[in-house]
C-alpha positions, -999 to 999 in steps of 0.1 A, spaced: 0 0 0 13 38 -10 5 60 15 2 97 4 16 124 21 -14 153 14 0 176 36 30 180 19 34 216 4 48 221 -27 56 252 -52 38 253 -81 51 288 -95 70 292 -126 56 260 -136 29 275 -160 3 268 -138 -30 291 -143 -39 286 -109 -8 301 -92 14 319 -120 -20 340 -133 -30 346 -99 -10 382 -94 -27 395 -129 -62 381 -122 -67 392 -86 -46 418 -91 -24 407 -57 12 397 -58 8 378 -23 -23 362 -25 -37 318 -19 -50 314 -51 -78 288 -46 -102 293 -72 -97 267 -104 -109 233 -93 -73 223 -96 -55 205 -66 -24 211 -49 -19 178 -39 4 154 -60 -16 128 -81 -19 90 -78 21 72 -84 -1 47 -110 -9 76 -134 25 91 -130 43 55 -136 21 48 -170 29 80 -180 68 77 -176 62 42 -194 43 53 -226 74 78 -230 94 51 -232 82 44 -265 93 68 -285 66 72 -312 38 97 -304 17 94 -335 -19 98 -339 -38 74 -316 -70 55 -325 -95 85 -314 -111 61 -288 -85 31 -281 -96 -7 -269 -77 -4 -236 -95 32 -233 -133 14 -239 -124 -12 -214 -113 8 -185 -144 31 -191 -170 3 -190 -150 -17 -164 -157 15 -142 -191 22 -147 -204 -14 -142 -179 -11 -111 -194 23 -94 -225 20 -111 -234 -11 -115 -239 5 -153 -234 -16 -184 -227 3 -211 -219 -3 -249 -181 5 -263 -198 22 -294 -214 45 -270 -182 62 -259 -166 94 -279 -138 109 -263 -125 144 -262 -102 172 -252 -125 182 -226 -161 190 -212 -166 221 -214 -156 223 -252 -179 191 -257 -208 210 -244 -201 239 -264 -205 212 -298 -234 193 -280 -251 228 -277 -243 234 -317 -255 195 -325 -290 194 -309 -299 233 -313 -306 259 -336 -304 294 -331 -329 310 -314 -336 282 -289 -335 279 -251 -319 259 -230 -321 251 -190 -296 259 -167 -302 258 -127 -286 288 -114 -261 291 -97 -242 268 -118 -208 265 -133 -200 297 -153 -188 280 -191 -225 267 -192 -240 300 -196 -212 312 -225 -216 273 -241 -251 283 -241 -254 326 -255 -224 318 -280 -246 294 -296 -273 321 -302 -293 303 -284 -310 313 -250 -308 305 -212 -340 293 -198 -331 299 -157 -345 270 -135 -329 287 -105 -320 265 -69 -332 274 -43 -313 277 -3 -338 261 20 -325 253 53 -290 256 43 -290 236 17 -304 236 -20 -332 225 -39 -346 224 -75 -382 240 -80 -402 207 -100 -429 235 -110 -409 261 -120 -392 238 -139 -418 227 -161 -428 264 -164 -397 270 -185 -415 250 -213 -443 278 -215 -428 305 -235 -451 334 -218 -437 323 -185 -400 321 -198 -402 356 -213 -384 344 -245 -386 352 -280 -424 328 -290 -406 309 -316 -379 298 -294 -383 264 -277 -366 243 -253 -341 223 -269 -323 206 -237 -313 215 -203 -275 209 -190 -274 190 -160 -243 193 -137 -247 162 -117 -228 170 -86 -237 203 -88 -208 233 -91 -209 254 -71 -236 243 -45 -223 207 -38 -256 191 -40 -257 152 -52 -290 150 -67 -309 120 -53 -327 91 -74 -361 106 -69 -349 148 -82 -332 131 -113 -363 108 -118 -385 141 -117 -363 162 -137 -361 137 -166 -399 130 -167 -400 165 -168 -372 173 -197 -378 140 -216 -415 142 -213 -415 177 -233 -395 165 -259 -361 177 -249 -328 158 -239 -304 165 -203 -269 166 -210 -254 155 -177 -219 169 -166 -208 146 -144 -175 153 -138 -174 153 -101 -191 118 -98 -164 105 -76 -159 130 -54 -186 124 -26 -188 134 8 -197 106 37 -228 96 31 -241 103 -5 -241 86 -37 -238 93 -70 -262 82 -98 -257 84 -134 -285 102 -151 -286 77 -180 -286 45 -159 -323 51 -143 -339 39 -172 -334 31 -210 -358 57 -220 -330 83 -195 -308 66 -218 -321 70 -249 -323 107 -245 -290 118 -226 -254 128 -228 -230 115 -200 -201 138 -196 -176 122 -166 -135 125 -172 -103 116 -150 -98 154 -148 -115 169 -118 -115 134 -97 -77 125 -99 -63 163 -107 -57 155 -145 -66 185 -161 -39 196 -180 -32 163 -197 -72 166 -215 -88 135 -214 -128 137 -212 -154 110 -217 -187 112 -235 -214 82 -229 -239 90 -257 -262 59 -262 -289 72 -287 -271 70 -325 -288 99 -339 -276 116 -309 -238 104 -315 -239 109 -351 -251 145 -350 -222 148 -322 -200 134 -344 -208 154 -371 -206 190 -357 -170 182 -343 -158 175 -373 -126 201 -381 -125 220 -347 -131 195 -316 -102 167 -319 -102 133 -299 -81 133 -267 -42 129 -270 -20 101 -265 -9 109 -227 -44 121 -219 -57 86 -227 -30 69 -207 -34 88 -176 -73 85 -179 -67 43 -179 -43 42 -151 -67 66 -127 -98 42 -137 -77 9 -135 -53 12 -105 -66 50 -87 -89 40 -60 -65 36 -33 -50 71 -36 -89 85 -40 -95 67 -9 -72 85 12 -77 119 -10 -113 116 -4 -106 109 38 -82 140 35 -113 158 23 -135 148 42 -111 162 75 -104 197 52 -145 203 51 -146 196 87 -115 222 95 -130 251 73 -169 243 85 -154 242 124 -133 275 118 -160 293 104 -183 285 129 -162 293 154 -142 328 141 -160 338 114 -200 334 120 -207 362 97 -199 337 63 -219 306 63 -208 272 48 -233 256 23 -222 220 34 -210 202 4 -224 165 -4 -196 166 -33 -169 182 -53 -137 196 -32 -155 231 -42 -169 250 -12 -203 273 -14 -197 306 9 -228 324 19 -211 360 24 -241 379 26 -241 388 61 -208 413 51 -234 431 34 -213 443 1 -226 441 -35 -205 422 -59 -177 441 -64 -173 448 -31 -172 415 -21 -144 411 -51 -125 437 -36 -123 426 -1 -118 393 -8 -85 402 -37 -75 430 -10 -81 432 21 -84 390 30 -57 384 2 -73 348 -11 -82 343 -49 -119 324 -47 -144 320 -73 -164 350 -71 -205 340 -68 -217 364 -90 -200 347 -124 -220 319 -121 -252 336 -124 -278 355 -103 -280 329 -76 -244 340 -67 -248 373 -57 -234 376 -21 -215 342 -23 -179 331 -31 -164 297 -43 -134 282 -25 -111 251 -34 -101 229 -2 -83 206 -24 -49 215 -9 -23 211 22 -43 216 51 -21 242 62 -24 264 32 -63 261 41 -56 271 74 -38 304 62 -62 313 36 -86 307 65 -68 334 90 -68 360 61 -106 363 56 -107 363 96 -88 394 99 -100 414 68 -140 403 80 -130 415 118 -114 448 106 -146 459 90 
């Protein structure tokens, strides 16, 4: 057994990483935590690293097959694994990443002119994969109840009337993107709210494409559920998005999965990427098959590491900084800040948070109206450079 030192601290400047190297021109702070990107600061599984040192032993890095044998086997091996979901080899397409392949899965199945739901707040790419598309966001906005967030079922199903949408009349509602644990809130939708979101989607004639790239990072407790697994008719009329990326820190090696069962739905796919949105590349494919083969042990003991990092922040929030609350995540390492209570408009909250506390978060208000009053942070890092970032927002929200 590897054991995995997570507290470990090391740089990552002058490394070209986005999350540290553009955090001086993006928050406008030379000594600020930068912990914003859902990128970790936490070395990845030894597995991924020792495949990858292997497949540069072979010296040829031609064009791959766009979605290898070994690739289709360690995909299906893991769904049926987690799951319990059998899926087809013909059903998997791979990519560079998600968010590129919901830009083309907006392009395939719309037309300009057409809505699509979103559930506000929600991960900020979905709204520009969306408006750059011509087509239109049809809000289906969460809702905090009791510290923690639901979907409105009637509200929902209201975005299918175009007088209660307020879009243009001709406009319909093509498909709704899904993000399946939900980014930012944390929520892991439960059996029964996917089962009465896709009678509500499917049943008017759209489809859900269902980012589900934090599937595997779950909090004590919950369980994830694939969209498409609840039934064939689910199936039949969804997109699976998952990838290695988020889960074992891969991002930079792009290597994304798409699960797409219906043919017509492939095809079309398949069709509108053609000359702009290229298969995954050689390393990103090997990486991807070592994290699904042989990565469980190290997301074990990354998951356990989280697990004590959500109880740290939670406890020192409660304790020295009541005026923030934590939306208590069921998934993702991404935390939901309710900042309200500091009483600032968005740019104020920007401000303080880039100047006077010094730490680089997510600010709420980019992924949508929901976020107002909130900020995003990362706990996927050395518990001490938590605890630092941590101290910062202590003394900058006590020397208001």
């Amino acid at each position: 057994m590897v054991t995995y030192d997570f507290d470990k601290v090391t740089s990552r400047r002058n490394t070209n990483c986005a999350k540290w190297d553009a955090a001086e021109y993006l928050f406008g702070e030379k000594d600020i935590i930068p912990m914003w990107v859902a990128d970790m600061d936490l070395p990845v599984a030894k597995p991924i690293t020792a495949a990858l040192i292997k497949r540069t032993e072979h010296e040829f890095y031609g064009y791959p097959l766009p979605v290898p044998f070994s690739t289709i086997s360690a995909v299906i091996n893991r769904m049926k694994r987690k799951y319990d979901w059998d899926i087809k080899p013909e059903w998997i397409v791979t990519t560079p990443g998600i968010v590129s392949a919901l830009f083309t899965a907006v392009k395939a199945y719309t037309i300009p002119g057409d809505a699509v739901i979103l559930q506000d707040p929600v991960y900020y790419p979905f709204w520009g994969a969306i408006e750059r598309n011509g087509c239109h966001v049809a809000n289906n906005p969460l809702k905090l109840v009791n510290g923690r967030y639901e979907f409105d079922s009637n509200d929902l199903a209201a975005r299918f009337e175009p007088v209660v949408r307020m879009l243009p009349s001709p406009s319909r509602v093509r498909m709704m993107i899904l993000c399946s644990p939900h980014n930012p809130v944390g929520r892991v939708w439960t059996r029964e709210e996917l089962i009465t979101m896709g009678e509500i989607i499917i049943g008017n004639k759209a489809i859900v494409v269902s980012d589900e790239i934090h599937c595997e990072l779950l909090f004590n407790g919950h369980q994830h559920i694939p969209f498409a697994s609840i039934s064939q008719e689910f199936e039949q009329n969804s997109i699976t998005c998952i990838a290695p990326s988020k889960t074992f820190n891969l991002a930079g090696l792009e290597a994304s999965i798409l699960i797409i069962p219906n043919a017509d739905l492939r095809d079309k796919f398949e069709e509108t990427r053609k000359g702009f949105l290229p298969s995954a590349n050689v390393f990103g494919m090997v990486a991807l098959e070592a994290a699904f083969n042989e990565g469980d042990e190290w997301l074990g003991q990354f998951l356990e590491y989280m697990q004590a990092n959500l109880k740290f922040l939670t406890d020192y929030f409660e304790q020295n900084i009541p005026r923030i609350k934590v939306i208590k995540p069921e998934g993702t390492y991404l935390v939901w800040l309710d900042c309200r209570e500091l009483g600032m408009n968005s740019k104020e909250l920007e401000s303080f948070m880039n100047s006077k506390a010094r730490v680089g978060l997510d600010h709420g208000i980019a992924f949508g109206p929901g976020g107002e009053g909130f900020e995003r942070i990362n706990i996927a890092c050395p518990r001490s450079i938590l605890e630092e970032a941590l101290k910062r927002i202590e003394l900058a929200v006590k020397a208001l």
